[in-house]
N, CA, C and O atoms as a MOPAC input file, in Angstrom:
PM7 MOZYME 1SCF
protein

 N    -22.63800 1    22.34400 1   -12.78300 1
 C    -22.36800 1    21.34700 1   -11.75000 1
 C    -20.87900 1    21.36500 1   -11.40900 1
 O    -20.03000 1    21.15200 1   -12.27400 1
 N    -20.52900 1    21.66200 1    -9.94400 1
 C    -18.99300 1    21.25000 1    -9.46400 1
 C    -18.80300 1    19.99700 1    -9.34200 1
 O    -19.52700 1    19.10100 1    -8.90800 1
 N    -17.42200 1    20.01000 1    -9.90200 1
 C    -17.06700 1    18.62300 1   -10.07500 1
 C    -15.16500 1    19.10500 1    -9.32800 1
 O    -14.43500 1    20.06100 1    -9.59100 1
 N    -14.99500 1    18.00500 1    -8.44500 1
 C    -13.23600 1    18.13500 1    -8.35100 1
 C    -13.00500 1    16.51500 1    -8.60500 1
 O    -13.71300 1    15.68700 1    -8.03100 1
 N    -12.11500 1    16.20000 1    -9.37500 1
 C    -11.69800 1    14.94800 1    -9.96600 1
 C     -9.95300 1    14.94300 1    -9.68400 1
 O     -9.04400 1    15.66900 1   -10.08800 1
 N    -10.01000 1    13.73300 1    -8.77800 1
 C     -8.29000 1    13.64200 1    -8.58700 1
 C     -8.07400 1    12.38000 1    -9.33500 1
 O     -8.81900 1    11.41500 1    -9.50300 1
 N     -6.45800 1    12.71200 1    -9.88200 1
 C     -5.94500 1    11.47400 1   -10.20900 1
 C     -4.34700 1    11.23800 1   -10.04500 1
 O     -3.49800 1    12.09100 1    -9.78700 1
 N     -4.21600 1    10.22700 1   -10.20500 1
 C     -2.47700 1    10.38800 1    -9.99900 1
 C     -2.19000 1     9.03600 1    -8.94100 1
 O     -1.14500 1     8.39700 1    -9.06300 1
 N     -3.05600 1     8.72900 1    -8.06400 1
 C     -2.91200 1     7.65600 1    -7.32300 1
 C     -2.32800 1     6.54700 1    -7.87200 1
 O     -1.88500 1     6.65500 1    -9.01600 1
 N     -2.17800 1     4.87900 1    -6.95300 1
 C     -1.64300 1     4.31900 1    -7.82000 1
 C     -0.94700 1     3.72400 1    -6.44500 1
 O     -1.05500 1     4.11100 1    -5.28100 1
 N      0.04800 1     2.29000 1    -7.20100 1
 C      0.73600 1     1.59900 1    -6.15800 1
 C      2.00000 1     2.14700 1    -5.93000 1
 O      2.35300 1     2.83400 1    -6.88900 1
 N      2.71700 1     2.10700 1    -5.13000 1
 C      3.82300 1     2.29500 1    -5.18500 1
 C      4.93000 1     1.86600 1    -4.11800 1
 O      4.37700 1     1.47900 1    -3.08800 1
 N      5.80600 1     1.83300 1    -4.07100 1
 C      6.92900 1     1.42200 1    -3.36800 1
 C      7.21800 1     2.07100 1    -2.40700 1
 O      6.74600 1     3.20800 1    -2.38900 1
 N      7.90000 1     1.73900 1    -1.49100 1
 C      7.66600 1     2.59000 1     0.32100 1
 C      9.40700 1     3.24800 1    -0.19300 1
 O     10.50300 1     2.74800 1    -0.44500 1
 N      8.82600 1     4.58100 1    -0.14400 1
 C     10.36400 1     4.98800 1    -0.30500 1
 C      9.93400 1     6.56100 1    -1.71600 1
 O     10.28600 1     7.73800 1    -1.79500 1
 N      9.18300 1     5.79900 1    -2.42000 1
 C      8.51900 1     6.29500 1    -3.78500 1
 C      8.01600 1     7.43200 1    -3.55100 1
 O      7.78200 1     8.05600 1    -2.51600 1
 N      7.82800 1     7.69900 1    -5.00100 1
 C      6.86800 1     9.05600 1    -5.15900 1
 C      5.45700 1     9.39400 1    -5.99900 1
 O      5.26700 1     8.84900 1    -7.08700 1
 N      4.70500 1    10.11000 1    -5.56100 1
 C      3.44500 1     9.98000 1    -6.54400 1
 C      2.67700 1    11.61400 1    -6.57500 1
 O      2.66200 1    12.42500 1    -5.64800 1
 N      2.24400 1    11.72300 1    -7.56100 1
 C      1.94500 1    13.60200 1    -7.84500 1
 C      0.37100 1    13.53400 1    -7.70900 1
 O     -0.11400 1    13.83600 1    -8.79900 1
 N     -0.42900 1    13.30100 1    -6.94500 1
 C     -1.81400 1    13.75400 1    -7.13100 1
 C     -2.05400 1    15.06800 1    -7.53000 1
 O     -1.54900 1    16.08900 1    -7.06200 1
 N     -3.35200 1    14.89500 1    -8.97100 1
 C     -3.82800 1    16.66800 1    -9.55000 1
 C     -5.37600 1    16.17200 1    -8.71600 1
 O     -5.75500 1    15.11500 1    -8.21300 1
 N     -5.89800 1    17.33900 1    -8.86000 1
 C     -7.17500 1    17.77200 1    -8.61200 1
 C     -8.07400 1    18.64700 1    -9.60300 1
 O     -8.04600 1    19.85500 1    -9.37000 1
 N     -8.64500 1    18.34300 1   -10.37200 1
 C     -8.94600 1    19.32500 1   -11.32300 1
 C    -10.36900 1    19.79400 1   -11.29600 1
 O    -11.30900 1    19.00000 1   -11.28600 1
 N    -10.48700 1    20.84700 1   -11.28700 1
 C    -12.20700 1    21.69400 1   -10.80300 1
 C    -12.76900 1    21.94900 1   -12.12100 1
 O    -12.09600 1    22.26400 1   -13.10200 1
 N    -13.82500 1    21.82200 1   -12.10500 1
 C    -14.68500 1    22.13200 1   -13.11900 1
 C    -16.29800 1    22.71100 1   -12.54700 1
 O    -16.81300 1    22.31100 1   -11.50300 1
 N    -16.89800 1    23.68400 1   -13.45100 1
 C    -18.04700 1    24.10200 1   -12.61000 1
 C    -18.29000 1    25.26200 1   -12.05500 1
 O    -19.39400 1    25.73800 1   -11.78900 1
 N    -16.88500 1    25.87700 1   -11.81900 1
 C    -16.49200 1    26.97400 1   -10.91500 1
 C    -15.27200 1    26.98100 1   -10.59800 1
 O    -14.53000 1    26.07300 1   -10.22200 1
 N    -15.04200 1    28.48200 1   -10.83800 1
 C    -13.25800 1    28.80800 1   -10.54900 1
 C    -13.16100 1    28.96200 1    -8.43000 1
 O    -13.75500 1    29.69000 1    -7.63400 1
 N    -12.17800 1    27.93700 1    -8.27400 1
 C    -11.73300 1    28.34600 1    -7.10200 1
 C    -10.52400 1    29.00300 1    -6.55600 1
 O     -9.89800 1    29.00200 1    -5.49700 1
 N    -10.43400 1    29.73900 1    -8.08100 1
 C     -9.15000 1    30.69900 1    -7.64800 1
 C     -8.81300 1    32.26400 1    -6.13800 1
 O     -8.02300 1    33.14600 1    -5.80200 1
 N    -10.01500 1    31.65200 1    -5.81000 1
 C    -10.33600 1    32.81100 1    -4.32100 1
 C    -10.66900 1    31.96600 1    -3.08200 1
 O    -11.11500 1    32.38900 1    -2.01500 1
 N    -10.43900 1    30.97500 1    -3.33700 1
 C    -10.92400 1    29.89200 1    -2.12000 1
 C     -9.87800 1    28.98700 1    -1.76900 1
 O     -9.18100 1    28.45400 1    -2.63200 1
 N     -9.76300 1    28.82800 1    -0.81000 1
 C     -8.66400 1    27.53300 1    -0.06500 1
 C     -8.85600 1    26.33600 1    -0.46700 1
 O     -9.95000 1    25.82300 1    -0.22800 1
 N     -7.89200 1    25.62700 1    -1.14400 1
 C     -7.84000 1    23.77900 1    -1.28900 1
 C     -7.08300 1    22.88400 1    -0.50700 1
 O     -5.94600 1    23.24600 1    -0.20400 1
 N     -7.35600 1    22.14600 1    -0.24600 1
 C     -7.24900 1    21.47800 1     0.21200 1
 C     -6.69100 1    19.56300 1     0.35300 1
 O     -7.17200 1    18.79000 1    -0.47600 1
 N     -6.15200 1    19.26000 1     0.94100 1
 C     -5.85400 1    16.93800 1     0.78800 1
 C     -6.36200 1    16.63300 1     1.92000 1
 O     -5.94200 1    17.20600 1     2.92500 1
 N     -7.34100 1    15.69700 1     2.00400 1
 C     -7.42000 1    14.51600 1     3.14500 1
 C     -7.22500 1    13.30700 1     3.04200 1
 O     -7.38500 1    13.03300 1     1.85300 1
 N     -6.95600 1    12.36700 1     3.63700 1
 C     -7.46600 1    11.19400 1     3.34700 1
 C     -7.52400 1    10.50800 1     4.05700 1
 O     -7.13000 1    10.88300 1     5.16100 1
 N     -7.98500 1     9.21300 1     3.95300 1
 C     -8.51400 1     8.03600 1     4.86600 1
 C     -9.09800 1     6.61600 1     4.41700 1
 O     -9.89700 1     6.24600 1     3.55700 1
 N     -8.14600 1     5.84800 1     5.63500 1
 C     -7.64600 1     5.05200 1     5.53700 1
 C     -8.78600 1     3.77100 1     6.14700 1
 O     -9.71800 1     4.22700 1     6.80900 1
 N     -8.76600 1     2.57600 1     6.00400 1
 C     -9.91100 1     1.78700 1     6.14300 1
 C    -10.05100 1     1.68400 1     7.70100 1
 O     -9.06000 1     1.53500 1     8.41600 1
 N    -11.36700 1     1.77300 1     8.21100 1
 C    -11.57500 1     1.83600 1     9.54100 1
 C    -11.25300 1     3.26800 1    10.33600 1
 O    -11.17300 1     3.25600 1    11.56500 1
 N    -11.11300 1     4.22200 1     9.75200 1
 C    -10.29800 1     5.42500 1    10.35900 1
 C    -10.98100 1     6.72900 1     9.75300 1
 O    -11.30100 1     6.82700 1     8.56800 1
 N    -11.17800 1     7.80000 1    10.79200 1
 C    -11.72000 1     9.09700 1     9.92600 1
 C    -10.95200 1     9.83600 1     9.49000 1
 O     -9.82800 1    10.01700 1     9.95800 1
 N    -11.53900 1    10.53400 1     8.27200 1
 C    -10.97000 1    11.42600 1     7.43100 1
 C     -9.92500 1    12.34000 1     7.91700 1
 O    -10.22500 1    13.22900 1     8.71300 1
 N     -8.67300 1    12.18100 1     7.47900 1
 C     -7.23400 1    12.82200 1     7.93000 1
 C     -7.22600 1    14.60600 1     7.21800 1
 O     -7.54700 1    14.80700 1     6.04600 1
 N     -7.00400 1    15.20700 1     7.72100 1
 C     -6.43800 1    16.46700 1     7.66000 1
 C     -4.76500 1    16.10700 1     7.10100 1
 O     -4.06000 1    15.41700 1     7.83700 1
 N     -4.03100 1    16.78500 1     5.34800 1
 C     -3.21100 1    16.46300 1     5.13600 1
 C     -2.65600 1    17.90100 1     4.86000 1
 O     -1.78800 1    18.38200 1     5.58800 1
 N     -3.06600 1    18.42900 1     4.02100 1
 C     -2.74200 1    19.90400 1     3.78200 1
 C     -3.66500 1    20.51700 1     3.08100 1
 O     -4.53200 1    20.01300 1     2.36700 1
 N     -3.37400 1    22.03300 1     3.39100 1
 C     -4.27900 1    23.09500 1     2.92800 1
 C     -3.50000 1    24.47200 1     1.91700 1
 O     -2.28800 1    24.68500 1     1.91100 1
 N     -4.25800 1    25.06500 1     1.33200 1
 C     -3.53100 1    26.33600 1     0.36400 1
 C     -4.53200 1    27.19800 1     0.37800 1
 O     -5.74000 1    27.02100 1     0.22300 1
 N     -3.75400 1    28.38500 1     0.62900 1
 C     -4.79600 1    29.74000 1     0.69200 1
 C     -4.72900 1    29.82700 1    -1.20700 1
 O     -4.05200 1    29.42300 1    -2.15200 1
 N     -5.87700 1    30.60400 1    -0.91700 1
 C     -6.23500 1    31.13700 1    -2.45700 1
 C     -4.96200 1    31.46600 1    -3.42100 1
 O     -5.10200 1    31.05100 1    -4.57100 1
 N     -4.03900 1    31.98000 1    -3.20600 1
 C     -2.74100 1    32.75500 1    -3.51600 1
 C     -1.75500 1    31.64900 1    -3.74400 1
 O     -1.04800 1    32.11700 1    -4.63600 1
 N     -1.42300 1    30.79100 1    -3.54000 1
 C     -0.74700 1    29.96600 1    -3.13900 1
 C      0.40500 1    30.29600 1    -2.37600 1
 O      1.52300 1    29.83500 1    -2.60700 1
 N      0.05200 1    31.31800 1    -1.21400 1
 C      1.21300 1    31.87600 1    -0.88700 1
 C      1.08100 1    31.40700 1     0.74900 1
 O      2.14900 1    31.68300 1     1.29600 1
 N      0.41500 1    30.97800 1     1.41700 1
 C     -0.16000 1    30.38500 1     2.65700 1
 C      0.01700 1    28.50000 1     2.52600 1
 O     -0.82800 1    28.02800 1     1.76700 1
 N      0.74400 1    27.70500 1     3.00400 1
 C      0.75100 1    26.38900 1     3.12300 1
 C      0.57200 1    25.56200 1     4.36400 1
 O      1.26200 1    25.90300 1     5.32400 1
 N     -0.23100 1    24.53800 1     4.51500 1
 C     -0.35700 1    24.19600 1     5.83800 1
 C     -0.39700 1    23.00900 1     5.47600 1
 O     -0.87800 1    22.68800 1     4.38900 1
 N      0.33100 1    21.76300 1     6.71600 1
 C      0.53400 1    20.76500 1     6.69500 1
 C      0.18300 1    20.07300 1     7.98600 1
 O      0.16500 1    20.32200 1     9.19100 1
 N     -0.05600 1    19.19600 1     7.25200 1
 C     -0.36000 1    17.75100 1     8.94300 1
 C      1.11500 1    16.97700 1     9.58400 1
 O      1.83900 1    16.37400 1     8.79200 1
 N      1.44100 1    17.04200 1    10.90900 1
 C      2.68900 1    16.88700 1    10.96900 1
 C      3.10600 1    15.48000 1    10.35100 1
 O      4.27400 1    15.13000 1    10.17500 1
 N      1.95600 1    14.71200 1    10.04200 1
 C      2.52600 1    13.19000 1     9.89000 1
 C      2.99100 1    13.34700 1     8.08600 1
 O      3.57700 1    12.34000 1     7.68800 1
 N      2.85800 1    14.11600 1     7.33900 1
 C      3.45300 1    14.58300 1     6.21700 1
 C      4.14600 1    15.46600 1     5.97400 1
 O      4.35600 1    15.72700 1     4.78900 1
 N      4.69000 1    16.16400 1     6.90200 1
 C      5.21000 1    17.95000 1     6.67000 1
 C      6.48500 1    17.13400 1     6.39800 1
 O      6.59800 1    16.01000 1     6.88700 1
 N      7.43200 1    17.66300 1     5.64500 1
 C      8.59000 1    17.89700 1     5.42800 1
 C      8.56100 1    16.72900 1     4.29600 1
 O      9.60800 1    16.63400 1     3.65700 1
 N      7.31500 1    15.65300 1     3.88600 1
 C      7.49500 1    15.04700 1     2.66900 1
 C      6.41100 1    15.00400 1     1.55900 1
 O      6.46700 1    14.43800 1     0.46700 1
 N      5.37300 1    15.76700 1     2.12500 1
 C      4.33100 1    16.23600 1     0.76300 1
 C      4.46800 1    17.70200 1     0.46400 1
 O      5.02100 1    18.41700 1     1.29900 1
 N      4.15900 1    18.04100 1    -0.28900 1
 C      3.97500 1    19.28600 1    -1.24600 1
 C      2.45500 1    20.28900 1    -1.28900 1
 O      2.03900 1    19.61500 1    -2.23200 1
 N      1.76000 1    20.90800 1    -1.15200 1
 C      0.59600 1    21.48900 1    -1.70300 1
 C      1.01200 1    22.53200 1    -2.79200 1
 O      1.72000 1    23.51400 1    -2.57000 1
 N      0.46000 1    22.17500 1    -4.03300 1
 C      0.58900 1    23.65800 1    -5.10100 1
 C     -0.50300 1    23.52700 1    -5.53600 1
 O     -1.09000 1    22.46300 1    -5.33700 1
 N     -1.17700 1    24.67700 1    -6.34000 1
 C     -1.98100 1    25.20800 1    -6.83900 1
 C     -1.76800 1    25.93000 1    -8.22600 1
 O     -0.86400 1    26.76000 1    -8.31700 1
 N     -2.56500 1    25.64100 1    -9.29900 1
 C     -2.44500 1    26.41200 1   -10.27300 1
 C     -3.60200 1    27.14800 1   -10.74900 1
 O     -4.39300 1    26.65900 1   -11.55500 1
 N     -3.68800 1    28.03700 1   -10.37900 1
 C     -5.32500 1    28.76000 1   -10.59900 1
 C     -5.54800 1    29.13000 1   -11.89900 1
 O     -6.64600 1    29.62700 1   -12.14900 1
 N     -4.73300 1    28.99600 1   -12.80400 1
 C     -5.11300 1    29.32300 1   -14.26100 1
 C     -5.69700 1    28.44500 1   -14.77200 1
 O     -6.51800 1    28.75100 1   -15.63700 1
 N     -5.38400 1    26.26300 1   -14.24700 1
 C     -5.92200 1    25.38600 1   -14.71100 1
 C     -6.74300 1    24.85000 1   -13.70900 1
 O     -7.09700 1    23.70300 1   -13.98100 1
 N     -7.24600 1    25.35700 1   -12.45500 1
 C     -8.24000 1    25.63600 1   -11.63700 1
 C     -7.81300 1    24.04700 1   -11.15200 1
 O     -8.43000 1    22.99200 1   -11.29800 1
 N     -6.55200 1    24.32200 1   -10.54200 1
 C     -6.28000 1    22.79600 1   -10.19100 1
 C     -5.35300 1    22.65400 1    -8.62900 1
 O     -4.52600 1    23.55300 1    -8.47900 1
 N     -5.40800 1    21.96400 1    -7.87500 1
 C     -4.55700 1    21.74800 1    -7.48800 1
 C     -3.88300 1    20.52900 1    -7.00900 1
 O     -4.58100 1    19.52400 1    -7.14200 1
 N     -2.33000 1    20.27200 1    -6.31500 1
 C     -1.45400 1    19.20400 1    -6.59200 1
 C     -0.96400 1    18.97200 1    -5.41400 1
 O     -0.99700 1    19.91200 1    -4.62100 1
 N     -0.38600 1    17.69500 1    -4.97400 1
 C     -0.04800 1    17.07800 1    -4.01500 1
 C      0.81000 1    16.02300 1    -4.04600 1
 O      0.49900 1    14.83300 1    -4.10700 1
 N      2.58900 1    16.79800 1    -3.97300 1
 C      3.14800 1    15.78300 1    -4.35200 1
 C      3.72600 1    15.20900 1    -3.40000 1
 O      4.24500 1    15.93600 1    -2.55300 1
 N      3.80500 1    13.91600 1    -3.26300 1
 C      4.21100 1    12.84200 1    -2.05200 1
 C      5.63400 1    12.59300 1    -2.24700 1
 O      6.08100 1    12.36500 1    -3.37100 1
 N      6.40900 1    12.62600 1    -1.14200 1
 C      7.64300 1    12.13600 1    -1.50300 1
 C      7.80800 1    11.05700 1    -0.54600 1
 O      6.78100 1    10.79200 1     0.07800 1
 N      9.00600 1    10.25400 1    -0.22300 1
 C      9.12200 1     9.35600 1     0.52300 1
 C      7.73000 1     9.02900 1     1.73800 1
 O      7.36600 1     9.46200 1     2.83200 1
 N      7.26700 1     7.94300 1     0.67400 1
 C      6.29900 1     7.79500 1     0.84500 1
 C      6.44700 1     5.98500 1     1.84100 1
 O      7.35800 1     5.16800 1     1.70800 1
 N      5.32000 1     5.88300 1     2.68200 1
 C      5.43900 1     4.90800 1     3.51100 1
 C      4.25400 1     3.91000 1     3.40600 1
 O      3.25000 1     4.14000 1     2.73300 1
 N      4.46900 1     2.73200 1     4.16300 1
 C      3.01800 1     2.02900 1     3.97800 1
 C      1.88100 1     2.84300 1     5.16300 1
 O      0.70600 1     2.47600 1     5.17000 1
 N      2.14500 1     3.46000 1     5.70000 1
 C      0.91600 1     4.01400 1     6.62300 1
 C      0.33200 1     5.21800 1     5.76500 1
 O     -0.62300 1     5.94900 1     6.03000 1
 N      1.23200 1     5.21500 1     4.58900 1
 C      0.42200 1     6.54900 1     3.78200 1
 C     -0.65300 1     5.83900 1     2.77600 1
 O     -1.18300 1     6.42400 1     1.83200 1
 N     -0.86000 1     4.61300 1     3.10500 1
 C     -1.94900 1     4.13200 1     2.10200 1
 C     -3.09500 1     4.69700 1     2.33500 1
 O     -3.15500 1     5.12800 1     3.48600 1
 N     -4.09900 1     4.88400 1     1.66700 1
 C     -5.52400 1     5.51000 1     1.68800 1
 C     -6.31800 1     5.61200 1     0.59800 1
 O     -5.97700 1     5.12600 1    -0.48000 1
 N     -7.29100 1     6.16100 1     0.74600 1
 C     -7.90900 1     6.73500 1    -0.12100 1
 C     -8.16600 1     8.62000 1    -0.11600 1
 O     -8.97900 1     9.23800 1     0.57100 1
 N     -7.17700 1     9.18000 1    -1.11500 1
 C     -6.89400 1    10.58100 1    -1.18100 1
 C     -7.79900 1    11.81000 1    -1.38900 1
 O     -7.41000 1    12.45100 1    -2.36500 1
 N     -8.80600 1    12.31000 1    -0.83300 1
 C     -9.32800 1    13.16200 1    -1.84000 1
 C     -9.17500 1    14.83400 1    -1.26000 1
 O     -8.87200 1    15.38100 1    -0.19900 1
 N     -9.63100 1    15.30600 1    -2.81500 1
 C     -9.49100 1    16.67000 1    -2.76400 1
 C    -10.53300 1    17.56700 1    -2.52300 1
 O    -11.69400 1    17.31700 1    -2.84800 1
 N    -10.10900 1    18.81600 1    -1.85300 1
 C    -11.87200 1    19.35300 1    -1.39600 1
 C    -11.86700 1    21.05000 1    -1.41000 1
 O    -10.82100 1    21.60700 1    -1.07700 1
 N    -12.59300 1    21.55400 1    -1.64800 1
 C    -12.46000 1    23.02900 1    -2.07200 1
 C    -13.16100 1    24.46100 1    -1.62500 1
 O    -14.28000 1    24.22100 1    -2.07700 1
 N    -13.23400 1    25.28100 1    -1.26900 1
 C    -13.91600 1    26.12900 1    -0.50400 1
 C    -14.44500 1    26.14200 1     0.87300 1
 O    -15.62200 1    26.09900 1     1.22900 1
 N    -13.45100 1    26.20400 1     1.53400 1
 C    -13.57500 1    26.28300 1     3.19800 1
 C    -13.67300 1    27.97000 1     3.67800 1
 O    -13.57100 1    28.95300 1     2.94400 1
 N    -13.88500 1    27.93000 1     5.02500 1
 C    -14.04800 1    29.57900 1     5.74800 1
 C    -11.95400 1    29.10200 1     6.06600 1
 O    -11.37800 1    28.38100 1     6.88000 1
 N    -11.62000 1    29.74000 1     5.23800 1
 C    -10.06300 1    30.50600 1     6.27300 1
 C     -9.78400 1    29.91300 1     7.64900 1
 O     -8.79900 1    29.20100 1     7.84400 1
 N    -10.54900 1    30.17800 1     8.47600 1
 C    -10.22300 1    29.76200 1     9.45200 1
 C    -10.35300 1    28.63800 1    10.27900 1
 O    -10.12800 1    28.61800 1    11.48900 1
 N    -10.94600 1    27.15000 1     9.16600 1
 C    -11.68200 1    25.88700 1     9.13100 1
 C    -10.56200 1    25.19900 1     8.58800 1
 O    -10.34800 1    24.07900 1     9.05200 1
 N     -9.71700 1    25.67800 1     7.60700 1
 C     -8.74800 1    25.18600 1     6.81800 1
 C     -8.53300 1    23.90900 1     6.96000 1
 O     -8.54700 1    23.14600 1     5.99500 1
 N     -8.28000 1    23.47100 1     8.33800 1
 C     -7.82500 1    22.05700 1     8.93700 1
 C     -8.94400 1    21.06800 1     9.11600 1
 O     -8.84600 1    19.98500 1     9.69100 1
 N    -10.04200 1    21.58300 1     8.54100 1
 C    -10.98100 1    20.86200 1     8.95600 1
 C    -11.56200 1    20.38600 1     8.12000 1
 O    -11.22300 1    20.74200 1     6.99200 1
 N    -12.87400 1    19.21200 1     8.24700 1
 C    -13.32600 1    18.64800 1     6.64100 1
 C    -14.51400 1    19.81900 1     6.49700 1
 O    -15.47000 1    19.38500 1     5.85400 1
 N    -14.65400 1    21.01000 1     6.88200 1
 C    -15.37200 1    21.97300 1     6.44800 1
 C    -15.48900 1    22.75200 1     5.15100 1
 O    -15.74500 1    23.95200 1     5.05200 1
 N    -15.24500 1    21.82200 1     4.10000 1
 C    -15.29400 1    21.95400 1     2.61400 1
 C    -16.31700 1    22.20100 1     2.20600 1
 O    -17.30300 1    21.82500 1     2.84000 1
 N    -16.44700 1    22.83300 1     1.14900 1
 C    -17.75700 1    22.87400 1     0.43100 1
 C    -17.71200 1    21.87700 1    -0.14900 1
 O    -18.26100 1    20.93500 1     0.42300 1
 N    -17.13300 1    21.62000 1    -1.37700 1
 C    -16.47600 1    20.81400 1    -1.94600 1
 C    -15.76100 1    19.51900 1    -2.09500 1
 O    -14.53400 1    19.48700 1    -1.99900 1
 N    -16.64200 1    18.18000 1    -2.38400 1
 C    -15.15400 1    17.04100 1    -1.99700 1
 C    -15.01800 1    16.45300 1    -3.75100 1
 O    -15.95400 1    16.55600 1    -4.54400 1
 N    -13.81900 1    15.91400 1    -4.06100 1
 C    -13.98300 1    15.29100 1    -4.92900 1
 C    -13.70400 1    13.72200 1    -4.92600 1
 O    -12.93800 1    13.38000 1    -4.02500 1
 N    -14.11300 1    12.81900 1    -5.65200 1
 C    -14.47200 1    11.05500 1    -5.35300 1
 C    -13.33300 1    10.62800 1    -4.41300 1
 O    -13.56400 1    10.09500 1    -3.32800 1
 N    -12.01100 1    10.89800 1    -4.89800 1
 C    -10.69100 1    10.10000 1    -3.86500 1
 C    -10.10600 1     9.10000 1    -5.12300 1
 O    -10.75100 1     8.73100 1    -6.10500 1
 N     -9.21800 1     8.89600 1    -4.91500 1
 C     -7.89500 1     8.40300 1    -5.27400 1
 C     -7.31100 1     7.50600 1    -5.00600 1
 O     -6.28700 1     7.92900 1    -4.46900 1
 N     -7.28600 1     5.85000 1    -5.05000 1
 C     -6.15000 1     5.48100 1    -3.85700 1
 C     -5.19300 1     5.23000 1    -4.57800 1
 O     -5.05900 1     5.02600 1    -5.78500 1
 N     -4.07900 1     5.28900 1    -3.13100 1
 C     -3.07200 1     5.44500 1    -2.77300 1
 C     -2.83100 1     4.31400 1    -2.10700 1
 O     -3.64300 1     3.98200 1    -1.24200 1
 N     -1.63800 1     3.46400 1    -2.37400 1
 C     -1.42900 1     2.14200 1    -1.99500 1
 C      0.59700 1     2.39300 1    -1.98200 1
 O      1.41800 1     2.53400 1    -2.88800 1
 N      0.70500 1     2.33900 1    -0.42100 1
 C      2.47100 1     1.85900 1    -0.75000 1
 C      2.94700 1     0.72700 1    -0.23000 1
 O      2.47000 1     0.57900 1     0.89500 1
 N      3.75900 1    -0.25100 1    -0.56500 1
 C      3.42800 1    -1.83600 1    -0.12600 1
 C      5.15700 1    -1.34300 1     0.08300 1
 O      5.98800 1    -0.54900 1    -0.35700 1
 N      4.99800 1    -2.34700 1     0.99500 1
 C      6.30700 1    -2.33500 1     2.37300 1
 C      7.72900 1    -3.54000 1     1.51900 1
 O      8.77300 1    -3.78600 1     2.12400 1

C-alpha cells in the first residue's frame, strides 16, 4: 500500500519559517516527479512546486518563488518544502503528491496524494 505522509506543519509567525517532509512508503519514487499543493478554505487546490525525478529540474508557483524551496532525497524516498518568509495568505492545508506525466507537473495530475498538513501563519 502507498502511503505519502507529510509533516512539519504547524503555527507560525508571518515573517517565519517551517520545513515540510513528505515521506513515501509502498514504493520508491525515485523516477517520478514530486510535488506541493495546497489549499486554502473555500478555494481549489493550489499548484506550489514541483521536482523532476533527479532533483535537478525545479518549478515554482509565482506566489512562492523566490521564498519556498523543493528538495528531494531519494535515498529516504522523501521529499521537502521549505517555507521561508512566510505570510498569512500562506495558510492552508499542505499536501504532498507523487507520480505525475512530466508534462502535467503543474497540475493536480498525481497519482499519488498524501493526507495534508496545516499550515497556519497569524498576522
Amino acid at each position: 500500500q502507498v502511503q505519502l505522509v507529510e509533516s512539519g506543519g504547524g503555527l507560525v509567525q508571518t515573517g517565519g519559517s517551517l520545513r515540510l517532509s513528505c515521506a513515501a512508503s509502498g514504493r520508491t519514487f525515485s523516477s517520478k516527479p514530486m510535488g506541493w499543493f495546497r489549499q486554502a478554505p473555500g478555494k481549489e487546490r493550489e499548484f506550489l512546486a514541483a521536482i523532476n525525478w533527479s532533483g535537478g529540474n525545479t518549478y515554482y508557483a509565482d506566489p512562492v518563488k523566490g521564498r519556498f524551496t523543493i528538495s528531494r532525497d531519494n535515498a529516504k524516498n522523501t521529499v521537502y518544502l521549505q517555507m521561508n518568509s512566510l505570510k498569512p495568505e500562506d495558510t492552508a492545508v499542505y499536501y504532498c503528491a507523487a507520480d505525475s506525466n512530466p508534462l502535467l507537473i503543474r497540475s493536480p495530475a498525481y497519482r499519488y496524494w498524501g493526507q495534508g498538513t496545516q499550515v497556519t501563519v497569524s498576522s
